[in-house]
N, C-alpha and C positions, 0 to 999 in steps of 0.2 A: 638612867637605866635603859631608854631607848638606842640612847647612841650605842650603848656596851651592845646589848642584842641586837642590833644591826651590824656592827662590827664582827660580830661570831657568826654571824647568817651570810653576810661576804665575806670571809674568810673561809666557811665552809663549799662557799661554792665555786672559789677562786681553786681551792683544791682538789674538790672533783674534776672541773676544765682542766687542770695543771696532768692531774694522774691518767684520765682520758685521753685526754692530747696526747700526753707520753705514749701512752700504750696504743694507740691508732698511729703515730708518727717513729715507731719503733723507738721508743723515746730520745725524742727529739733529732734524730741521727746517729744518736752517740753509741746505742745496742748498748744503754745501761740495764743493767737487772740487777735487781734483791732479790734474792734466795732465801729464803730460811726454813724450817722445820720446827714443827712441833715436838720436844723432845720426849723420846720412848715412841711406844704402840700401842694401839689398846684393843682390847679384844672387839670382834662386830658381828661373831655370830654366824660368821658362816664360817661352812666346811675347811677344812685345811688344806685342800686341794684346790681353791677356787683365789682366781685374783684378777681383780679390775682397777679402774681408777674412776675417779668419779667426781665431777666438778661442781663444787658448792657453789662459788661465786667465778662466774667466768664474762669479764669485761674489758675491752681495751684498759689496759693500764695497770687491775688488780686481774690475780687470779687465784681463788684457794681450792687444792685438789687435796680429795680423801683418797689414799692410795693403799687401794687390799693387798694381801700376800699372806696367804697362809693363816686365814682365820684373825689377823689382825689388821689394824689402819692406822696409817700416823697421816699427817696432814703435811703439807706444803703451801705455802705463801709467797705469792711472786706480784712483786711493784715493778713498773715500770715498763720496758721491754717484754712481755708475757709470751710465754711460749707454749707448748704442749710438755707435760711434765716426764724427765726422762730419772725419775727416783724408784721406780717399781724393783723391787727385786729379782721379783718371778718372772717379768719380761727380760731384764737386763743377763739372767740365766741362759734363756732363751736365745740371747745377741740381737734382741730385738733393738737394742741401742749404737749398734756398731753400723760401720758401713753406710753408702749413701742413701737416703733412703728423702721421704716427702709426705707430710702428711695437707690434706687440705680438706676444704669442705666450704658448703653454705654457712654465712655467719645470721644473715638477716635476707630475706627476699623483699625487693623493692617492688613496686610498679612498675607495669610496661617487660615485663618479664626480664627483671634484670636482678642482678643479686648481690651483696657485700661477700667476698669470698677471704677466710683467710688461710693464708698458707707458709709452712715451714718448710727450709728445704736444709737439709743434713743439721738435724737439731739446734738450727737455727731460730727467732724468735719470733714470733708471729708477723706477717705485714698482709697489707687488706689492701685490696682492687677491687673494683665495680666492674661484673662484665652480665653476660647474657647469661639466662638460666640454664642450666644444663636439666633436661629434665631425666629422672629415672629411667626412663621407657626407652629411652636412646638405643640406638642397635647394641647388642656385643659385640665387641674385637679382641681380636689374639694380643692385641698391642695395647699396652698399657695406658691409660687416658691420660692425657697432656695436662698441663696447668690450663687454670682457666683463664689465668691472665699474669 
């Protein structure tokens, strides 16, 4: 009985490493992803004019996003490669999916004022760099702010 539950205790953590890895290594080089959807919608309660997205579980490697649009939400599931989710309706109306475009941000802030940043660039699937913190306060400019790294 011990060895069975040891063997399912290392097995479980060999593939958390394995899906983490992936997803911090844009898995593994290869820019694999799983895609999938929760089939249908379901109501959530708000307005029918109102649409966000909203990240349930968001970690190198998994990602599941609740995606509004119009008083309802269906879900999204992504292994592997994770990205910023481009299934919204009411955005995609918008063109908010077309064209070049970058999203980025702070993932985790480190010590020593440094930061885990990740970033997509033309709905492309997440990758992470460590650079210096950008803090809020920073001047404004006319010119659009750079990648952090």
């Amino acid at each position: 009985m011990r060895l069975r539950t040891g063997a399912v205790v290392v097995s479980i953590v060999a593939l958390v490493v394995v899906v983490v890895g992936a997803g911090v290594t844009d898995a593994m080089g290869t820019g694999t992803q799983l895609q999938a959807n929760v089939p249908g919608s379901f109501p959530d309660g708000a307005a029918a004019d109102t649409f966000w997205d909203s990240q349930l579980v968001d970690v190198p490697g998994v990602s599941v996003t609740g995606v509004h649009c119009h008083g309802s939400v269906k879900y999204e599931l992504q292994v592997g490669a994770t990205g910023p989710s481009h299934d919204n309706p009411c955005y995609a109306a918008m063109g908010l999916y077309s064209g070049n475009s970058s999203q980025w941000g702070v993932y985790i802030t480190l010590p020593g004022d440094q930061a885990v940043y990740r970033i997509s660039e033309e709905s492309q699937p997440w990758r992470y760099c460590i650079a210096g913190l950008i803090l809020a306060g920073a001047e404004p400019s006319p010119e659009p702010r750079s990648l952090p790294c």
